[in-house]
MDAnalysis code that builds the backbone (N, CA, C; Angstrom):
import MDAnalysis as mda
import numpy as np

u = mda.Universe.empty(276, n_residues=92, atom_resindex=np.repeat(np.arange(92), 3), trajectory=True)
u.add_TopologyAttr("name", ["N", "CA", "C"] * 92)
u.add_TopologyAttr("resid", np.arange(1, 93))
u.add_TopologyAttr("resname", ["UNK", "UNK", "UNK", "UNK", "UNK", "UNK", "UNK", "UNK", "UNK", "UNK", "UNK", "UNK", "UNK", "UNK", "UNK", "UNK", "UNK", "UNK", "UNK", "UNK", "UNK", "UNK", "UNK", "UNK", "UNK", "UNK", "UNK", "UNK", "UNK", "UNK", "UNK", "UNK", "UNK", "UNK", "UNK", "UNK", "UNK", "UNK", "UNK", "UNK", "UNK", "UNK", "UNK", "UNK", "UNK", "UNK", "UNK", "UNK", "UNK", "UNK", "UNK", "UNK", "UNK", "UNK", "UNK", "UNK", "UNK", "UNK", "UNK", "UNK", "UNK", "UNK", "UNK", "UNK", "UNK", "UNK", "UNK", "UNK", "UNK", "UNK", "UNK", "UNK", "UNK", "UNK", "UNK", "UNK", "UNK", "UNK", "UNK", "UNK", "UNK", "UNK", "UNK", "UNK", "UNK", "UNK", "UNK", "UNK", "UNK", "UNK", "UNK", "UNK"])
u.atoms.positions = np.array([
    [-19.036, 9.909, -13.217],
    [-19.590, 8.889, -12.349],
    [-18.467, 8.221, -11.566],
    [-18.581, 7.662, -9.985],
    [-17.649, 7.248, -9.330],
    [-17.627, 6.001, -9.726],
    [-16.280, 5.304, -9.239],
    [-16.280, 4.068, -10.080],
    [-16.157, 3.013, -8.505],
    [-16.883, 2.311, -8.094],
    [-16.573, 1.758, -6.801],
    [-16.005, -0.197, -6.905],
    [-15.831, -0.035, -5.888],
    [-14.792, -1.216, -5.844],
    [-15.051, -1.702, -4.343],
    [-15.121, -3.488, -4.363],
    [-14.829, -4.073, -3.406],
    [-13.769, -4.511, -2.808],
    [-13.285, -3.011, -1.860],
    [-12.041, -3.237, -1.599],
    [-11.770, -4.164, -0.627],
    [-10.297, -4.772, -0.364],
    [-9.488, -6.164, -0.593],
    [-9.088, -5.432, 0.952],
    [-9.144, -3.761, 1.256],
    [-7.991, -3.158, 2.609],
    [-9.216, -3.372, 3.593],
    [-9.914, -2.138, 3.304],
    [-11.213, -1.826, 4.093],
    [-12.076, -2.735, 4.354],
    [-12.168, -4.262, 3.436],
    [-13.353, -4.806, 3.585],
    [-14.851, -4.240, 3.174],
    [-14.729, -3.259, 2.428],
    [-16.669, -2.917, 1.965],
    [-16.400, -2.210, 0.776],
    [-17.416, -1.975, 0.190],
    [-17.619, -1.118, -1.132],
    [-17.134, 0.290, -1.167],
    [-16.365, 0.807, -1.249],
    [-15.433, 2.234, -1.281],
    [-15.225, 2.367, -2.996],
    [-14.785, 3.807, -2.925],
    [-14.813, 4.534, -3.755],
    [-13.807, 4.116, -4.511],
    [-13.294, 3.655, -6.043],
    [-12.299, 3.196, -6.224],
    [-11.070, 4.124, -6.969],
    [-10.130, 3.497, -7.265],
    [-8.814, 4.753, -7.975],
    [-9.771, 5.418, -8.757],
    [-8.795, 6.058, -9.786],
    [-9.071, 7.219, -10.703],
    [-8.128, 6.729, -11.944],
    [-6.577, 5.734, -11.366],
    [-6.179, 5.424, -12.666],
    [-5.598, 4.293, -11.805],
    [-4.883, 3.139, -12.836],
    [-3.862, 2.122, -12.272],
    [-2.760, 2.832, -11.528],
    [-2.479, 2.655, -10.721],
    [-1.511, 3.200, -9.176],
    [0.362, 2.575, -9.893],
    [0.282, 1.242, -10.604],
    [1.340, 0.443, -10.738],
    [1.460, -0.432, -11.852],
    [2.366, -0.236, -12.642],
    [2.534, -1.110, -13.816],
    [2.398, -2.859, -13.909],
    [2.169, -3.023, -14.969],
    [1.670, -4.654, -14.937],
    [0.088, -5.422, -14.392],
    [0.489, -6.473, -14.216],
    [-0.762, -7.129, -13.870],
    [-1.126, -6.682, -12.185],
    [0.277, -6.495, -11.237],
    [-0.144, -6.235, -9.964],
    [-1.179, -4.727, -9.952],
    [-0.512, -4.136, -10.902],
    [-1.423, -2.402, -10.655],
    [-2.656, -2.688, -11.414],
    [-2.969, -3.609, -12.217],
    [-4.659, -4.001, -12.767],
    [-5.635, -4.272, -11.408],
    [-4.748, -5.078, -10.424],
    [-5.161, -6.291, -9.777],
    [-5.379, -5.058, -8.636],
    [-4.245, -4.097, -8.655],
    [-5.069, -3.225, -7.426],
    [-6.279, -2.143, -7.517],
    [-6.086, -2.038, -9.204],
    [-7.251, -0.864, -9.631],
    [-8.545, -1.769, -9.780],
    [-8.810, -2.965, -9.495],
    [-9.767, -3.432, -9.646],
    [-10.304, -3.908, -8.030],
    [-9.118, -3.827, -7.272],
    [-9.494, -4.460, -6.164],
    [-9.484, -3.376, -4.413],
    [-8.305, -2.275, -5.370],
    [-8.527, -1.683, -4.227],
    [-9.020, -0.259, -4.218],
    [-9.689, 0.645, -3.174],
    [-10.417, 1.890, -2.862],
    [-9.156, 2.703, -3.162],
    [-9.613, 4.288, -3.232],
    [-8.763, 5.423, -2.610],
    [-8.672, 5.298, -0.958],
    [-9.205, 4.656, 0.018],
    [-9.005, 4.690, 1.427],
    [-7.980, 3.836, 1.369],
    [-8.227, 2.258, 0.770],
    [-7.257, 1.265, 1.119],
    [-5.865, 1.757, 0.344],
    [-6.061, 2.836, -0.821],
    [-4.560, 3.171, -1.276],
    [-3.862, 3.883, -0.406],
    [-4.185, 4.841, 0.221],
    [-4.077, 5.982, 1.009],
    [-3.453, 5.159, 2.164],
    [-3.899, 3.867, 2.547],
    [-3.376, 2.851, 3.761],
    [-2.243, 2.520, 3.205],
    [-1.713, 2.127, 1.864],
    [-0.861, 1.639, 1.631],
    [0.664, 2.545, 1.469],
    [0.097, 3.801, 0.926],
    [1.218, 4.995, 0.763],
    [1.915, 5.162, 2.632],
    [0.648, 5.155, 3.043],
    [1.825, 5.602, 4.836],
    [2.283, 4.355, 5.210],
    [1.542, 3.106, 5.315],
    [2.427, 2.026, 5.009],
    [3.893, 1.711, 4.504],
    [4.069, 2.442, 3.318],
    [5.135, 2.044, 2.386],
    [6.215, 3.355, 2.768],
    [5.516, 4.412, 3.008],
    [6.527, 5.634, 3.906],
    [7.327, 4.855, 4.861],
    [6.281, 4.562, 5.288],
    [6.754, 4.037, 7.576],
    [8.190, 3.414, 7.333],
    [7.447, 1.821, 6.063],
    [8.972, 1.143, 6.169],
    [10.479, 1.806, 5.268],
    [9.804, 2.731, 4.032],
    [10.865, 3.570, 3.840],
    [11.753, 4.070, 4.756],
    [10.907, 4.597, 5.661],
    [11.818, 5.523, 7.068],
    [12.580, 4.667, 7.730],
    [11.408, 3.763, 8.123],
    [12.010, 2.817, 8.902],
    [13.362, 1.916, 8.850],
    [13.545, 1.665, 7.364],
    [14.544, 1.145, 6.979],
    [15.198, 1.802, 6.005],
    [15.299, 2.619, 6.110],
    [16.060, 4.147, 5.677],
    [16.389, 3.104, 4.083],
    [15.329, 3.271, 2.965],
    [15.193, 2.536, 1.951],
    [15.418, 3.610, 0.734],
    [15.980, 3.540, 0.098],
    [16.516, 4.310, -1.426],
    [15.378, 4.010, -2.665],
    [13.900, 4.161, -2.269],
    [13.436, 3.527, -4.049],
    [13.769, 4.059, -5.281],
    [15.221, 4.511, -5.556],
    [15.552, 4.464, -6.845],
    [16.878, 2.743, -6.821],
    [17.040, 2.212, -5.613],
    [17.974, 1.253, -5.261],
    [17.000, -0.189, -6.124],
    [17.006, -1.258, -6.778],
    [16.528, -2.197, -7.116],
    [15.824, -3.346, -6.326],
    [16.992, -3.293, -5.026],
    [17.061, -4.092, -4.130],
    [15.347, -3.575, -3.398],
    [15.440, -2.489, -3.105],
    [14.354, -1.805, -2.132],
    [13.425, -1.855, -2.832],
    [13.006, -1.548, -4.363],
    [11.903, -1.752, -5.341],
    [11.434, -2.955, -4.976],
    [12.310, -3.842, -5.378],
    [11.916, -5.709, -4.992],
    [11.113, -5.460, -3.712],
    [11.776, -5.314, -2.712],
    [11.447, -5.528, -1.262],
    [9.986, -4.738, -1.209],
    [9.775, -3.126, -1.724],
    [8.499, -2.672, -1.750],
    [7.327, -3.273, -2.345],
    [7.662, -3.736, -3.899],
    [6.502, -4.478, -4.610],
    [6.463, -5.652, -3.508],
    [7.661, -6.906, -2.962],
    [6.644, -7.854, -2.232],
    [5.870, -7.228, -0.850],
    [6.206, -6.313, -0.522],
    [5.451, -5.826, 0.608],
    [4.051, -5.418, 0.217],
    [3.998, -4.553, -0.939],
    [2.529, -4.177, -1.318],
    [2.053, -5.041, -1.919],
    [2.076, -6.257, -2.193],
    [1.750, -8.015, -2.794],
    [1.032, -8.048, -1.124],
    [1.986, -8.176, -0.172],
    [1.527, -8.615, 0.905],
    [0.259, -8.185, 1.535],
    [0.619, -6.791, 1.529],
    [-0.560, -5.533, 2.051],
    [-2.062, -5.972, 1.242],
    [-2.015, -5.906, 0.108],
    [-3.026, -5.821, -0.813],
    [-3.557, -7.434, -1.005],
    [-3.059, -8.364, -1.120],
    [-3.020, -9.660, -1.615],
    [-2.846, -11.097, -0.484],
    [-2.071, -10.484, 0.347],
    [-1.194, -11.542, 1.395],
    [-2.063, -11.777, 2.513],
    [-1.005, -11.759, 3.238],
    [-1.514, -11.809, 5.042],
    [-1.504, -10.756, 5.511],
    [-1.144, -9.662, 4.667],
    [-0.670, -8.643, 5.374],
    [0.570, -8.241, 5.505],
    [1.053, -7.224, 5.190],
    [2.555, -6.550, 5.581],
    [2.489, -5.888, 7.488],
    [3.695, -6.570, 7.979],
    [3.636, -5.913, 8.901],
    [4.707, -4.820, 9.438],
    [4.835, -4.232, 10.388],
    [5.652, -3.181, 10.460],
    [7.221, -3.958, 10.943],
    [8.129, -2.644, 10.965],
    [9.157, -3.703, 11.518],
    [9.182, -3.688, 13.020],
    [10.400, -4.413, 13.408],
    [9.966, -4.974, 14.958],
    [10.504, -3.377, 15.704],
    [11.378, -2.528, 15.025],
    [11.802, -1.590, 16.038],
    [10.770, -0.499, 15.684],
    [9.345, -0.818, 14.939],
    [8.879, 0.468, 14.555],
    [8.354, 0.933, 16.059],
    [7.918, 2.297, 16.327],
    [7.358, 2.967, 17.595],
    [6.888, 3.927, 16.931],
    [5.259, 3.907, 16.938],
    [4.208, 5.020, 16.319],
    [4.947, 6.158, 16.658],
    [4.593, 7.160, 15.968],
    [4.950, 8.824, 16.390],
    [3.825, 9.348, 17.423],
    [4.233, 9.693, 18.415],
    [3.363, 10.348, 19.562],
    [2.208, 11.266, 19.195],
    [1.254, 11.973, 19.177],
    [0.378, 12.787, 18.682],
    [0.944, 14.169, 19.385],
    [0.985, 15.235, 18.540],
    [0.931, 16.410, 19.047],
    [0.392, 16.864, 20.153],
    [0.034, 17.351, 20.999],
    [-0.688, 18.040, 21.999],
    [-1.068, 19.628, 21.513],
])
């Protein structure tokens, strides 16, 4: 049976994880709150600023900086991109 959830990304009733995504109370707080769509938002999210800020997550510093970003994304106002990001063009 699917397990659904009023997700916190999407705004409506979506389909929810399959397991906790993240240790502690924050990964309870997202398996209860957020979809597989709104996770799926958060992974290219958390890529972009990897790239973007050419980030090491085995570094401590960048762990910190990722968990408050996905606090933000999931919980906040929102995470936003950085100021030099520029979408990738679409194929033709």
């Amino acid at each position: 049976m699917v397990r659904m959830v009023n997700c916190v990304v999407i705004k409506a009733e979506s389909e929810g994880l399959d397991y906790v995504p993240y240790p502690g109370e924050l990964g309870q707080r997202i398996y209860a709150n957020v979809s597989k769509t709104g996770w799926a938002r958060w992974v290219a999210h958390q890529t972009m600023l990897i790239n973007e800020y050419r980030l090491s997550p085995i570094e401590p510093k960048a762990r910190k900086f990722l968990v408050e970003e996905m606090e933000k994304f999931f919980f906040g106002a929102g995470a936003e991109k950085p100021k030099e990001f520029v979408p990738p063009r679409e194929q033709a």
